[in-house]
Each structure stands twice: as structure tokens, then as C-alpha cells.
C-alpha positions as protocol buffer text, in pm:
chain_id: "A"
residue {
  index: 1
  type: UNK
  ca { x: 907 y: -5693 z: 2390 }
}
residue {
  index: 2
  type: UNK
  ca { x: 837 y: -6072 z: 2333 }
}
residue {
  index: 3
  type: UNK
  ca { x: 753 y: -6271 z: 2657 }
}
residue {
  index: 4
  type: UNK
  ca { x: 1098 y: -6514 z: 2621 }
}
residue {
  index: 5
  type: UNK
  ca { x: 1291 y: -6138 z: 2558 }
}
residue {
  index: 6
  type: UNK
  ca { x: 1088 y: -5993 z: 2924 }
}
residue {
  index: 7
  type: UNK
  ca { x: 1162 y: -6322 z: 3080 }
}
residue {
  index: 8
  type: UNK
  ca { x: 1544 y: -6249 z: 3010 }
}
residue {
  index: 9
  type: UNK
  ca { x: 1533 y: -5905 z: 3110 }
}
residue {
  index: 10
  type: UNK
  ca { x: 1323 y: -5955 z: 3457 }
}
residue {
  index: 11
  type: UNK
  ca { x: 1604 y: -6218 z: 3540 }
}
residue {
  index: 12
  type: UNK
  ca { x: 1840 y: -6071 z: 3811 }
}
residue {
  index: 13
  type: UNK
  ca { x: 1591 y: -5827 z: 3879 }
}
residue {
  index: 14
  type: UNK
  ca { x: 1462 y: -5767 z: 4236 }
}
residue {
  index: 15
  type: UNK
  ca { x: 1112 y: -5727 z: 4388 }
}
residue {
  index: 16
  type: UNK
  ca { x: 1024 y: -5442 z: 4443 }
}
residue {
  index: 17
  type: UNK
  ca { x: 757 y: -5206 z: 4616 }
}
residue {
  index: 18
  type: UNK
  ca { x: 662 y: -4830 z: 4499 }
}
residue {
  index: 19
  type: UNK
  ca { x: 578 y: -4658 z: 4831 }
}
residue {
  index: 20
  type: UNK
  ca { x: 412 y: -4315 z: 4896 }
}
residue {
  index: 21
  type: UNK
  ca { x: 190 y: -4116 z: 5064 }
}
residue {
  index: 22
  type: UNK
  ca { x: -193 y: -4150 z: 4869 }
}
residue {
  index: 23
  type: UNK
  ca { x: -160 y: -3814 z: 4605 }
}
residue {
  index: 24
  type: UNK
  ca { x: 208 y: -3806 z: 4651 }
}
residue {
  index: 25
  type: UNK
  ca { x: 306 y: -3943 z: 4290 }
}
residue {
  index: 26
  type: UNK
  ca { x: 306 y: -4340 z: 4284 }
}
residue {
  index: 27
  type: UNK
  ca { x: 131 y: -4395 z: 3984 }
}
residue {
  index: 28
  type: UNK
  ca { x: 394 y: -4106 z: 3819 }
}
residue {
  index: 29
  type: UNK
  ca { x: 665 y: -4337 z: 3931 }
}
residue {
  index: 30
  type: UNK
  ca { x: 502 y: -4583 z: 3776 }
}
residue {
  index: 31
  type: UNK
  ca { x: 482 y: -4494 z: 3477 }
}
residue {
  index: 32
  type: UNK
  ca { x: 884 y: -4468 z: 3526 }
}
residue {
  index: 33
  type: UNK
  ca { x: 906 y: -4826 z: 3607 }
}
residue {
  index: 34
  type: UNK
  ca { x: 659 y: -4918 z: 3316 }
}
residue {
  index: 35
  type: UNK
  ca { x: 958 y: -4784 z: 3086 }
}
residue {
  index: 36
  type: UNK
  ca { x: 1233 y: -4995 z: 3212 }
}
residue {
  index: 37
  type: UNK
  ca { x: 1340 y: -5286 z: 3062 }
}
residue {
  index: 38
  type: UNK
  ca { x: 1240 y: -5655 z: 3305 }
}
residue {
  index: 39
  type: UNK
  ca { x: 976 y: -5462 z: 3519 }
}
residue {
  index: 40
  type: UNK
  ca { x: 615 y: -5493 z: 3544 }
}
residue {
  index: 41
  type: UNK
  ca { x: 311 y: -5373 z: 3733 }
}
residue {
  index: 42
  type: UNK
  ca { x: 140 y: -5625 z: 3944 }
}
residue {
  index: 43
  type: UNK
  ca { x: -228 y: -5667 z: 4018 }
}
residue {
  index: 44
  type: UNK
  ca { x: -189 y: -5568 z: 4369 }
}
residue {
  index: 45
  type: UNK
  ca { x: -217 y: -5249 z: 4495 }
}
residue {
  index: 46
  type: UNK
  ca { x: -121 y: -5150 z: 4870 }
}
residue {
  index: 47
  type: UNK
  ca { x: -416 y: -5031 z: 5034 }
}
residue {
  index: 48
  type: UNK
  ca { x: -596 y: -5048 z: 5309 }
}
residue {
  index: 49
  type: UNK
  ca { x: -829 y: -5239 z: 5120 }
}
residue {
  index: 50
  type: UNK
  ca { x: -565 y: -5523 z: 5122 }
}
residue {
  index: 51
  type: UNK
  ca { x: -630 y: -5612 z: 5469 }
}
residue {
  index: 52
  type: UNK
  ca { x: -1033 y: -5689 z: 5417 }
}
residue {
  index: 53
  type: UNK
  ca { x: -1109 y: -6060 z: 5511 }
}
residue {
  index: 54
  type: UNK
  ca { x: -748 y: -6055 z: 5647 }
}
residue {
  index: 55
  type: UNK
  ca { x: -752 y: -5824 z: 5965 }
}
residue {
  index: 56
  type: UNK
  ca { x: -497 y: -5886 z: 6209 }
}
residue {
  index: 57
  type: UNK
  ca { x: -440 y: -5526 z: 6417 }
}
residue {
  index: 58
  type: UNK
  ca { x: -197 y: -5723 z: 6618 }
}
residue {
  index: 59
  type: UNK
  ca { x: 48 y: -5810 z: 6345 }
}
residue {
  index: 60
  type: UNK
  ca { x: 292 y: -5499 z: 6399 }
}
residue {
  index: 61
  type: UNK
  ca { x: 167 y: -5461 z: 6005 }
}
residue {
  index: 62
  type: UNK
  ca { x: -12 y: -5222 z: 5821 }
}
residue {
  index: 63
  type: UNK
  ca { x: -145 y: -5151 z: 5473 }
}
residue {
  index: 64
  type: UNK
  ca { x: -253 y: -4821 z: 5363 }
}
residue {
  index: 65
  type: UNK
  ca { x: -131 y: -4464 z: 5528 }
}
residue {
  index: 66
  type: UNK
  ca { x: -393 y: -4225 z: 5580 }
}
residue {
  index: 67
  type: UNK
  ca { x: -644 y: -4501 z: 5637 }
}
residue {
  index: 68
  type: UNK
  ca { x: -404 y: -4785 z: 5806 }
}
residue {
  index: 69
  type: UNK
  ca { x: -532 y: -5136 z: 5858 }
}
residue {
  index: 70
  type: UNK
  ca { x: -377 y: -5415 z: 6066 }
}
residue {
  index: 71
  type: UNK
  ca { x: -347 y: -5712 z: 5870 }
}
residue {
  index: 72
  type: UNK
  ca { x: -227 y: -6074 z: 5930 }
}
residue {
  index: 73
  type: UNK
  ca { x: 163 y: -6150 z: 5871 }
}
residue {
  index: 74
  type: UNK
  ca { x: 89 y: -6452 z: 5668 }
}
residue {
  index: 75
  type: UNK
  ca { x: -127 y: -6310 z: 5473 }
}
residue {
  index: 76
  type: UNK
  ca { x: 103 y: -6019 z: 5405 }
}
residue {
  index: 77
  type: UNK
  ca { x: 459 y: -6246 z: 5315 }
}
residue {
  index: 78
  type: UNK
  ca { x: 249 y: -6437 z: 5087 }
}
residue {
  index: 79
  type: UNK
  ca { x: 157 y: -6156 z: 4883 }
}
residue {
  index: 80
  type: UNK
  ca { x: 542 y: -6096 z: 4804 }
}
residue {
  index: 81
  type: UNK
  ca { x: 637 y: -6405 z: 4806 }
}
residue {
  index: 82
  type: UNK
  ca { x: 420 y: -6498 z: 4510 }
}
residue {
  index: 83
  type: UNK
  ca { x: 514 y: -6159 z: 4321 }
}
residue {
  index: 84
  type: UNK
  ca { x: 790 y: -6274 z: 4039 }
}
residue {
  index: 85
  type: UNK
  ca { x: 1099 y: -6141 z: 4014 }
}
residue {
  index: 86
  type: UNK
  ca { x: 1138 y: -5762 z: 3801 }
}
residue {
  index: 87
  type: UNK
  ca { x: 757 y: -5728 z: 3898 }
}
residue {
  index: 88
  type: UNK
  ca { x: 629 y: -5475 z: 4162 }
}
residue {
  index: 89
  type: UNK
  ca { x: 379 y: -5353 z: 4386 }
}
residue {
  index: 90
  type: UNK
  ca { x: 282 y: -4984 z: 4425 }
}
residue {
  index: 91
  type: UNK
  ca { x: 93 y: -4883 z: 4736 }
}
residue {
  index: 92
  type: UNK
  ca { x: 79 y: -4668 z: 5093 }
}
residue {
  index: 93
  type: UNK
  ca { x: 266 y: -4909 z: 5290 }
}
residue {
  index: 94
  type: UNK
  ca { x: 356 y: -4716 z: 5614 }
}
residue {
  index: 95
  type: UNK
  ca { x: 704 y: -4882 z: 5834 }
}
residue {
  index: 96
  type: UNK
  ca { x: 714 y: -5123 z: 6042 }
}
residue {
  index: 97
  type: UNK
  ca { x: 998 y: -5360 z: 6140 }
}
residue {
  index: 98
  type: UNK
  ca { x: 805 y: -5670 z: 6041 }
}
residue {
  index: 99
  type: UNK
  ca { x: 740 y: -5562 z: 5703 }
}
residue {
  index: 100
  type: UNK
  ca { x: 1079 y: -5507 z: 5659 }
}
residue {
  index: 101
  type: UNK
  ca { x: 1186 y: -5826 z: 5773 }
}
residue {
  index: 102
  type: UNK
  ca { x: 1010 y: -5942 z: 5547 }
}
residue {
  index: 103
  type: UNK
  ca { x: 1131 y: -5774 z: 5269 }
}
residue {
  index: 104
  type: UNK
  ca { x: 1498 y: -5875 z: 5343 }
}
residue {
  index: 105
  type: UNK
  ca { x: 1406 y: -6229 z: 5372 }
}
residue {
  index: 106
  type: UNK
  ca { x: 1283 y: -6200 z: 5026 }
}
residue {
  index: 107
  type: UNK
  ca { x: 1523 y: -6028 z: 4846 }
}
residue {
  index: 108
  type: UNK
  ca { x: 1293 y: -5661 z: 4797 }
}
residue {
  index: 109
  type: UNK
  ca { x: 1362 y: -5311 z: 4732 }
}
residue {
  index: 110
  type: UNK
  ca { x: 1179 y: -5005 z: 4749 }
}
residue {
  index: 111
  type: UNK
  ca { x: 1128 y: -4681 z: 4587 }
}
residue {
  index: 112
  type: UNK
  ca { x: 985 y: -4407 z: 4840 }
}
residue {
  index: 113
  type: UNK
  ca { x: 861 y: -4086 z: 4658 }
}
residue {
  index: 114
  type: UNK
  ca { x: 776 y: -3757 z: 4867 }
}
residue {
  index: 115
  type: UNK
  ca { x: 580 y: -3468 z: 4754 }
}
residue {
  index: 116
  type: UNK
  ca { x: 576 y: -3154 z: 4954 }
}
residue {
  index: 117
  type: UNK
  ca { x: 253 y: -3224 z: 5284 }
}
residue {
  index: 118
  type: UNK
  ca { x: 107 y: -2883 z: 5139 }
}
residue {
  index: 119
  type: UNK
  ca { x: 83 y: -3004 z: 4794 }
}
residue {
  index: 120
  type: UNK
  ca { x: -54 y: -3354 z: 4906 }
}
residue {
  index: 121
  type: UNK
  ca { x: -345 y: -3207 z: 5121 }
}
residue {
  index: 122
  type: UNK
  ca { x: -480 y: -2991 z: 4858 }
}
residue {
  index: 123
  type: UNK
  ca { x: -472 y: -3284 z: 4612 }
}
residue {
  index: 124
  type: UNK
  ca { x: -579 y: -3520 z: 4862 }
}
residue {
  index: 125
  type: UNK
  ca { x: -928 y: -3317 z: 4962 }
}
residue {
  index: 126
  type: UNK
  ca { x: -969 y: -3268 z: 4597 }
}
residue {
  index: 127
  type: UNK
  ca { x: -967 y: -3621 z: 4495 }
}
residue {
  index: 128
  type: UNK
  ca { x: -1184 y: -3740 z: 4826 }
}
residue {
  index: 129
  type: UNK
  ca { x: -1470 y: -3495 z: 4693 }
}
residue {
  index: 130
  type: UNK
  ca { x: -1447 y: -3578 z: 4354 }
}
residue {
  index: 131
  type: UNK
  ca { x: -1544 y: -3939 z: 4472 }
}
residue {
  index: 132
  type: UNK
  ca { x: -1896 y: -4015 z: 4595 }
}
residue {
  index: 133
  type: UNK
  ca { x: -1819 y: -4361 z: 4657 }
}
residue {
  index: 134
  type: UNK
  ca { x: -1495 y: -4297 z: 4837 }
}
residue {
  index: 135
  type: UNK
  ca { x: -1532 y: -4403 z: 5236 }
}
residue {
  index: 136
  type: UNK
  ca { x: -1393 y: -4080 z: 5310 }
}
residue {
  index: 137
  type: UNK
  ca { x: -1643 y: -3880 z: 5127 }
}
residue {
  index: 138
  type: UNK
  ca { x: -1920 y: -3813 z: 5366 }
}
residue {
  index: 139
  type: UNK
  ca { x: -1694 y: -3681 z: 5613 }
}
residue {
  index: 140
  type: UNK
  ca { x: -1486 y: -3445 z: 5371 }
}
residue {
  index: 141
  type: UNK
  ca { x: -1863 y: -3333 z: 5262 }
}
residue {
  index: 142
  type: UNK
  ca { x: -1988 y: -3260 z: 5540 }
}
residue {
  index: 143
  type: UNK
  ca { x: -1766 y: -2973 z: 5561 }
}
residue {
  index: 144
  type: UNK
  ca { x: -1940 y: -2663 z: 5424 }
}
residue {
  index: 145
  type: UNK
  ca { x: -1595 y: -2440 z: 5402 }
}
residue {
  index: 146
  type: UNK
  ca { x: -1322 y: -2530 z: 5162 }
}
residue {
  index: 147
  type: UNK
  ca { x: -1076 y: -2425 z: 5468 }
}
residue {
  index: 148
  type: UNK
  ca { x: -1262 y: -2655 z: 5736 }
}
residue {
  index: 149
  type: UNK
  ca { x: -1169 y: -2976 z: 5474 }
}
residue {
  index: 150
  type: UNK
  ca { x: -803 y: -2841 z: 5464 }
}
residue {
  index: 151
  type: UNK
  ca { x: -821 y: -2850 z: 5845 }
}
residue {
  index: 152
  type: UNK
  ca { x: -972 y: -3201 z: 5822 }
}
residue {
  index: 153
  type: UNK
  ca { x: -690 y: -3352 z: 5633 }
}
residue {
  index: 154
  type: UNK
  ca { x: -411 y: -3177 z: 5825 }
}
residue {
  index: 155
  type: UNK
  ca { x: -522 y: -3245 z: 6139 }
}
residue {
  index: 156
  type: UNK
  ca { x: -719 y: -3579 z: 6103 }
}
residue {
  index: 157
  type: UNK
  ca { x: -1017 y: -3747 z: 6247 }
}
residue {
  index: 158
  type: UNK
  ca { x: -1143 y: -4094 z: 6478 }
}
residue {
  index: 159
  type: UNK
  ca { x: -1297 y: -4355 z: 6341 }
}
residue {
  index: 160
  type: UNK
  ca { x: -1647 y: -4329 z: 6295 }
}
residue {
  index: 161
  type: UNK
  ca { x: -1939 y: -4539 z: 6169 }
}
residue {
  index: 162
  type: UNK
  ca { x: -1977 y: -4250 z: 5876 }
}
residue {
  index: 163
  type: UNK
  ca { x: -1627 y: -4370 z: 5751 }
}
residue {
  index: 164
  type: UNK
  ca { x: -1699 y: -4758 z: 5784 }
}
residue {
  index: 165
  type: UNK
  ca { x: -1513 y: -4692 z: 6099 }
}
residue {
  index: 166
  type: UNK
  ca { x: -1204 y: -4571 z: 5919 }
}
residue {
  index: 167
  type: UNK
  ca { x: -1047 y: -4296 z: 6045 }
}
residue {
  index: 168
  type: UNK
  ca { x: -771 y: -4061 z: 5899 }
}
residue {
  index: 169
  type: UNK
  ca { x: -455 y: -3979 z: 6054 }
}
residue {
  index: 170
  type: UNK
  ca { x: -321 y: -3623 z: 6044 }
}
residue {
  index: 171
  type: UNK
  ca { x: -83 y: -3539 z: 5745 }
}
residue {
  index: 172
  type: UNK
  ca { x: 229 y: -3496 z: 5974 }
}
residue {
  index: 173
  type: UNK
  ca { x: 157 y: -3879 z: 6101 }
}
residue {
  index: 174
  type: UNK
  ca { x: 64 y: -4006 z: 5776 }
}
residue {
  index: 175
  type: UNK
  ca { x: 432 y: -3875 z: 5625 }
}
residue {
  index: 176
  type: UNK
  ca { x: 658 y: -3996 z: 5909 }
}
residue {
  index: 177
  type: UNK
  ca { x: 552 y: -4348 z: 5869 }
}
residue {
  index: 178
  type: UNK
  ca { x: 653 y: -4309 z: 5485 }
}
residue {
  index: 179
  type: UNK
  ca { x: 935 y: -4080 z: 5516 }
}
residue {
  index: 180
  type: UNK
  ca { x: 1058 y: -4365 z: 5809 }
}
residue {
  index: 181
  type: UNK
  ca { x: 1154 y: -4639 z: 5524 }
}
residue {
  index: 182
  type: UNK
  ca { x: 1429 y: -4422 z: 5439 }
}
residue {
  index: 183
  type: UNK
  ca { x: 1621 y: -4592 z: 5754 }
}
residue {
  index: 184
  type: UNK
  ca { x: 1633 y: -4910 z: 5556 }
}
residue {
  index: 185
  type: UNK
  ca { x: 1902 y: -4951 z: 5323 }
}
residue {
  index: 186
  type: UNK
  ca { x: 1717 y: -5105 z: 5065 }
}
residue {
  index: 187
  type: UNK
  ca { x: 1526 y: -4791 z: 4985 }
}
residue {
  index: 188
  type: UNK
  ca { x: 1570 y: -4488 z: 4771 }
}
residue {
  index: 189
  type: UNK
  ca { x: 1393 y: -4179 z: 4807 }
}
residue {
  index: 190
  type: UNK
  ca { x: 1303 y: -3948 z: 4547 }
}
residue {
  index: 191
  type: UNK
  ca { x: 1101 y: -3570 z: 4518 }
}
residue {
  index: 192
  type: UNK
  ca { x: 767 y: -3572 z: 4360 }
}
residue {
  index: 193
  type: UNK
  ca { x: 844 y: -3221 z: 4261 }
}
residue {
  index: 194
  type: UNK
  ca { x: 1171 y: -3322 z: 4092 }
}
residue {
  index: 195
  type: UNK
  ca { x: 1089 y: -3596 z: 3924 }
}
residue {
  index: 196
  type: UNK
  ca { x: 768 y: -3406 z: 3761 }
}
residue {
  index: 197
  type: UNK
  ca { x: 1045 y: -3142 z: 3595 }
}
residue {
  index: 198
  type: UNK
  ca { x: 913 y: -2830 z: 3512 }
}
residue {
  index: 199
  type: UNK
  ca { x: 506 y: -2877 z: 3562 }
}
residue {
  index: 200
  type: UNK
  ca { x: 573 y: -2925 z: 3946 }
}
residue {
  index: 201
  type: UNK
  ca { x: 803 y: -2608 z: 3968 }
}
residue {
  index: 202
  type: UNK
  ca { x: 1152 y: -2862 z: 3908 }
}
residue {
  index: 203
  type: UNK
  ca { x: 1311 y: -2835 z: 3629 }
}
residue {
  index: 204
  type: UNK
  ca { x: 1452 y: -3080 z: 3301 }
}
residue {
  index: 205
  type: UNK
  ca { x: 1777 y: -3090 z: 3467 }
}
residue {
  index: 206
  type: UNK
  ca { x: 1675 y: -3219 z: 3792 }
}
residue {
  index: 207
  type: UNK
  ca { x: 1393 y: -3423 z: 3637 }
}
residue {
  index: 208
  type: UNK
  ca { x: 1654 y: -3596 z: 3432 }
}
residue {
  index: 209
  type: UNK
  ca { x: 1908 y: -3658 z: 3724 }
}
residue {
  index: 210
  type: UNK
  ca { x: 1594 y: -3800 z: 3937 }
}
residue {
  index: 211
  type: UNK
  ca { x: 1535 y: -4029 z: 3649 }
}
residue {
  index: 212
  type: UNK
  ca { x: 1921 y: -4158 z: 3617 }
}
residue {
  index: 213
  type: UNK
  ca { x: 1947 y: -4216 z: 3969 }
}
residue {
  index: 214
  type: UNK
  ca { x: 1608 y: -4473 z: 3936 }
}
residue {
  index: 215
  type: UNK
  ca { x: 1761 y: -4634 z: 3646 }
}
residue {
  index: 216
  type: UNK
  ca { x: 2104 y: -4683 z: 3827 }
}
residue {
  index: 217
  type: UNK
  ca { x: 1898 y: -4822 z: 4070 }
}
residue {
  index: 218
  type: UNK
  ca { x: 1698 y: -5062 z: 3866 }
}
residue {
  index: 219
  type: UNK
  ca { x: 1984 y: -5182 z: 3751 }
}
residue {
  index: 220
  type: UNK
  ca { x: 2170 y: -5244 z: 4045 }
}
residue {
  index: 221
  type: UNK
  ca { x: 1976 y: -5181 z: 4345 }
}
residue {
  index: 222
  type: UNK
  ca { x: 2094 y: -5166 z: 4696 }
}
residue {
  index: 223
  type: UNK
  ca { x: 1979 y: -5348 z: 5017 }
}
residue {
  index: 224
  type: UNK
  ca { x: 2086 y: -5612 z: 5163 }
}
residue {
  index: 225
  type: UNK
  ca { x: 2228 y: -5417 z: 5452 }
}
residue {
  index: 226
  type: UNK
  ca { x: 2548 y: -5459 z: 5349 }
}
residue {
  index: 227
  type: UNK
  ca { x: 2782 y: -5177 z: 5176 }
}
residue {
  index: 228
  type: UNK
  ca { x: 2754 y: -5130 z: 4791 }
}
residue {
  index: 229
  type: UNK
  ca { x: 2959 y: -5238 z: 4535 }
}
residue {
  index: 230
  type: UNK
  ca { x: 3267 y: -4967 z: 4494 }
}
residue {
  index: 231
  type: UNK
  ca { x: 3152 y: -4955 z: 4076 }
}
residue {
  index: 232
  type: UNK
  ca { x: 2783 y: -4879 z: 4217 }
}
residue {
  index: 233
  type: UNK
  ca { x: 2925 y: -4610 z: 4480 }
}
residue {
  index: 234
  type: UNK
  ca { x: 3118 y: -4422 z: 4198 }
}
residue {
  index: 235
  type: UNK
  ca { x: 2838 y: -4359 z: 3943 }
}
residue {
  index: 236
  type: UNK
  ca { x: 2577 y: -4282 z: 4288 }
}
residue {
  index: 237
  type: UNK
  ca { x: 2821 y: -4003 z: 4393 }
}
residue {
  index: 238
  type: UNK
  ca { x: 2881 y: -3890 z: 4034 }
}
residue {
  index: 239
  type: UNK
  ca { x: 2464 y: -3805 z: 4058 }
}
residue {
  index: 240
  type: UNK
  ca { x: 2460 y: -3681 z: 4398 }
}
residue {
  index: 241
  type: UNK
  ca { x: 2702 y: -3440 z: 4365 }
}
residue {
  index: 242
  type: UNK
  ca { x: 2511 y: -3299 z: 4057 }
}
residue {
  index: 243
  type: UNK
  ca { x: 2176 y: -3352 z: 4253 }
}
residue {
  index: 244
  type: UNK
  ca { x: 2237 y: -3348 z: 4632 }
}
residue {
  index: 245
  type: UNK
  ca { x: 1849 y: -3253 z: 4669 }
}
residue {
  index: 246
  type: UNK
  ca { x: 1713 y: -3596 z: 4571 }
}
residue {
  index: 247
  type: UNK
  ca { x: 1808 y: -3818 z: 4901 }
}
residue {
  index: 248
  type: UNK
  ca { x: 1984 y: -4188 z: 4878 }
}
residue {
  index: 249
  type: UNK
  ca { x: 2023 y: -4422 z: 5165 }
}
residue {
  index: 250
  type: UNK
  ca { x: 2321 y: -4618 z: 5172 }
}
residue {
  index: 251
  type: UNK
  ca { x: 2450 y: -4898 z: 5340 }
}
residue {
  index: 252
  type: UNK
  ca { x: 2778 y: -4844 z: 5563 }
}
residue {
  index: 253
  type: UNK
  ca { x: 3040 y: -5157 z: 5512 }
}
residue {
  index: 254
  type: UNK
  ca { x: 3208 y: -5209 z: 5859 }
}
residue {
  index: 255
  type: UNK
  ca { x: 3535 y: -5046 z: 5730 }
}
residue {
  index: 256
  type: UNK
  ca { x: 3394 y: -4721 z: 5568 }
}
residue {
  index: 257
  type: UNK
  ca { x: 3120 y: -4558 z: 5558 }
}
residue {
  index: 258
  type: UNK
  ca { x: 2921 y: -4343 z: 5232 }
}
């Protein structure tokens, strides 16, 4: 694709933010995204490393899930404001109303995917000790017993000068504050599990109806808490009565609701 023919495709195309849990699939979905025609990656992940230099655990916002940081509001808007058009972010952004204030002020969507907790605690422990230099490490290692690490990830731990005073919230918490964007209408959720197919026990069917449903939604994504287009509605419940496991939120107009 030649820069003048991306230009022309990432026209019309919204901002948008790839949300999950850490070891929950975001750099799967984006590897989706990287596919479509007018998006691209940007430089920016959503950590909790965004916050460093720009602290602020007053804000009401927060980067990064399992390790959440307060940072300043600012700070925060002018990261998306300055991200173009058809480009995105991918991150652990957990909700808060400010953030998405924020994001309806500026036109964004966002793409939430969920993996099964089970699934993301085994991978999760897994990656931490596969990482010396991750902050988490020495805390994960100083477990002798690969159950007492399972523990330590479901259930969570303080902050604690062996963590660079970061601490890690239990899996249940860590979830919610994902699984919570799914109250805004400009997000869509998706399954790790389906959109995987077969290798993460879904299957080509589903995998394929997961990866319509993102494309319809490239193309035309919702938000704007208003009700969708009735062209938009018709090809959404064409895919979620074929797929009614892979969760859309929806707008209600004033007169009828979805």
C-alpha cells in the first residue's frame, strides 16, 4: 500500500484503542487490525509504564491493569489527541469515566478482548518468570511451589519496595475494570478463545464470525452514544444470530432499543 493509497484509506476512520487484560490476546488482535485496510499500530503502548514522569493518582485515570498507575489527565488526552486518524493504541487501560470522556470528545472506539481468568493466570505467571527484568519477577520467584505463584496471581499482592512499589491486583479485580468498558457504547467485545479458532479450543466457524464482526466494525464503528445506523443494525444482527457467544454493545435510540 503506497502512503497517498493509506492516507485515503485511514480517512473516515476512527481512533481507536485495543484493550485487554496483560496475556489476554491484544497483540492477536493486533495482528487483526494490522490486516485491515486505513489502520496502523502506533508507538504507544498502554502500560503502566505510560504514567512514569507523569504521575497523577488523583486524576480518576489509570494506565495499566494488573499494575495500575495514576496518571495526569493532560498528559493522558494528549496522547490521543495527537494519535491520527485509522491509527491505534493497544494497551491495559482499565475504566474510568474520565477516560471515557475523553474518548467521546475525540471521536474513539475500542475493541475489548476477553480470554477466560484461568487461561490468563497460567499465561500470566509463565511470562512474569520467563522475565528476569520484569518488576514483577522477584516476587513471582520467590515462590518455591508452582501452586503458591498461581495463588499469587489470583489473589494479588501490596505494594512493596521488591516490586518498585508496584503491587498486583487480584485477577477477579484486574478483569472487572476491563470487562467494565463494555457499558460504553463505543466498544465491542470479543472472546480470545473465539477469535484464536481451533488452537484455543474455538473453532473456524466461530473464528471467522469473530473476525466479520471486527471488520463490520472497522468499517463502521459504533459510539457516539447515539443508536446505529438501521443498514449497520441489519448486518450486526445477521452475525449475532449466527454467533450470539461473541458480545456487542449497542447504543439504544430514544424510540427503540437493540
Amino acid at each position: 500500500m503506497t502512503g497517498q493509497t493509506g492516507a485515503a484509506h485511514a480517512r473516515g476512520r476512527p481512533r481507536l484503542i485495543l484493550n485487554s487484560l496483560p496475556k489476554s490476546g491484544t497483540n492477536l488482535l493486533s495482528r487483526v487490525f494490522s490486516g485491515l485496510p486505513g489502520y496502523s499500530r502506533s508507538g504507544t503502548a498502554l502500560t503502566y509504564a505510560t504514567a512514569e514522569g507523569h504521575e497523577d493518582d488523583s486524576s480518576g485515570l489509570f494506565v495499566g491493569v494488573s499494575t495500575p498507575r495514576g496518571i495526569q489527565r493532560d498528559y493522558f488526552a494528549t496522547l490521543m489527541r495527537d494519535l491520527e486518524p485509522g491509527h491505534y493504541h493497544v494497551g491495559h487501560l482499565p475504566y474510568s469515566q474520565e477516560a471515557r470522556d475523553i474518548f467521546n470528545e475525540l471521536g474513539f472506539r475500542m475493541i475489548v478482548i476477553l480470554r477466560d481468568p484461568r487461561a490468563v493466570v497460567c499465561s500470566f505467571v509463565h511470562f512474569i518468570l520467563s522475565r528476569k527484568e520484569h518488576v514483577l519477577y522477584p516476587s513471582f520467584a520467590d515462590e518455591p511451589r508452582p501452586e503458591a505463584r498461581i495463588e499469587l496471581a489470583i489473589r494479588g499482592f501490596p505494594p512493596s519496595p521488591r516490586s518498585s512499589n508496584l503491587g498486583l491486583l487480584p485477577i477477579a479485580d484486574c478483569f472487572k475494570s476491563v470487562a467494565d468498558w463494555t457499558s460504553w457504547p463505543g466498544a465491542l467485545a470479543v472472546s480470545f478463545e473465539e477469535l484464536i479458532g481451533p488452537r484455543g479450543g474455538g473453532t473456524v466457524e466461530d473464528q471467522a464470525k469473530v473476525l466479520d464482526l471486527i471488520k463490520h466494525y472497522a468499517d463502521h464503528p459504533f459510539g457516539n452514544d447515539g443508536p446505529l445506523p438501521a443498514n449497520i443494525i441489519d448486518r450486526v444482527i445477521d452475525g449475532l444470530q449466527d454467533h450470539p457467544t461473541t458480545v456487542v454493545f449497542i447504543a439504544e435510540s430514544s424510540e427503540s432499543s437493540l
